[in-house]
C-alpha positions in Angstrom: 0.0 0.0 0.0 1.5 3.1 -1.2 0.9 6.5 1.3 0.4 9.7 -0.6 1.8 12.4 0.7 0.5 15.9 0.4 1.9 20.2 1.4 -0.8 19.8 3.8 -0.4 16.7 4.9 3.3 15.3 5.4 4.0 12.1 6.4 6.1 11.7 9.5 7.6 8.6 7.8 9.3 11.3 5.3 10.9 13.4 7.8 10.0 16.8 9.0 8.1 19.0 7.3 10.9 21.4 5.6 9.0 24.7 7.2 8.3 22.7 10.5 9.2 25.4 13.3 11.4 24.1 16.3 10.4 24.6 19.5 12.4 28.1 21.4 12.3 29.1 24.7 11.5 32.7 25.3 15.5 33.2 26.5 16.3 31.3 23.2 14.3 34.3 21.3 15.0 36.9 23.5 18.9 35.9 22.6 18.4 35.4 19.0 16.7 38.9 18.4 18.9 41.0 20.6 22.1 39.4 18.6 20.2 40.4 15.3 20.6 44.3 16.5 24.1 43.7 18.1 27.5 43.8 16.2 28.9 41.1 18.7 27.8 38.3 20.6 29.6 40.3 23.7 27.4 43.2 23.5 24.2 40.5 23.9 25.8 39.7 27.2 26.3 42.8 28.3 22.9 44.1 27.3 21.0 41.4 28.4 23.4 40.8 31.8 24.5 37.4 31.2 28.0 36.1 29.6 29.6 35.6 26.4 29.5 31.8 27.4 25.9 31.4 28.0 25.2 33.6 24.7 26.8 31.0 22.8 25.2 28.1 24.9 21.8 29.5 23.8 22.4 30.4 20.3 24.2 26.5 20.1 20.5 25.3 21.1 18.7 27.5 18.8 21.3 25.9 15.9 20.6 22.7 17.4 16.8 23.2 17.4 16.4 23.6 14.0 18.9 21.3 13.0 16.7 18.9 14.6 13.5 19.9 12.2 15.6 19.9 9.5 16.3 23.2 8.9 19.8 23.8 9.6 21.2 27.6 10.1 24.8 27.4 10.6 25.4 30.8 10.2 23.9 34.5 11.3 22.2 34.9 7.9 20.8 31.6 8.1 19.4 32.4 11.7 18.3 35.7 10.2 16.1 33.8 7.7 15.1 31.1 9.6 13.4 34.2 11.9 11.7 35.9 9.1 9.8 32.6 7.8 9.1 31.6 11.5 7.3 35.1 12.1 10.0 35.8 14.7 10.9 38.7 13.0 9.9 41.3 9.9 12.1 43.0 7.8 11.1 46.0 9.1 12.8 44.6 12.0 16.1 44.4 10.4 
């Protein structure tokens, strides 16, 4: 028996869904968007009182995360679009 698989309807046997969103904490976000509008990873620490290590820790589990849905964003500009199709952000935002 053969399963057909539809955009609306993707079989879990397939994979995930290529725009399947992965599940962030608030921190996670609250990381994510303030490195957006920061020219180093330091100055997220600094603005959001926390160190350079556990900056990296959560933007390592926000790589992670979508790794996991199969979106991989190894890199700032991938993070940046993975937010604009998630809704996170708008490019107004930018």
């Amino acid at each position: 028996m053969s399963t057909t698989v539809s955009a609306n309807n993707p079989s879990e046997a397939d994979g995930p869904h290529p725009y399947s969103k992965p599940t962030l904490s608030d921190r996670e976000i609250e990381v994510l968007l303030a490195w957006f509008s920061c020219d180093t990873k330091a100055n997220v620490g600094k603005g959001l009182y926390i160190s350079l290590g556990t900056v990296n820790t959560h933007l390592a589990r926000v790589r992670q995360k979508y790794e996991c849905v199969g979106r991989a964003a190894p890199t700032k500009a991938a993070l940046v679009a993975r937010a604009l199709q998630d809704g996170l952000i708008d490019v107004k935002d930018l």
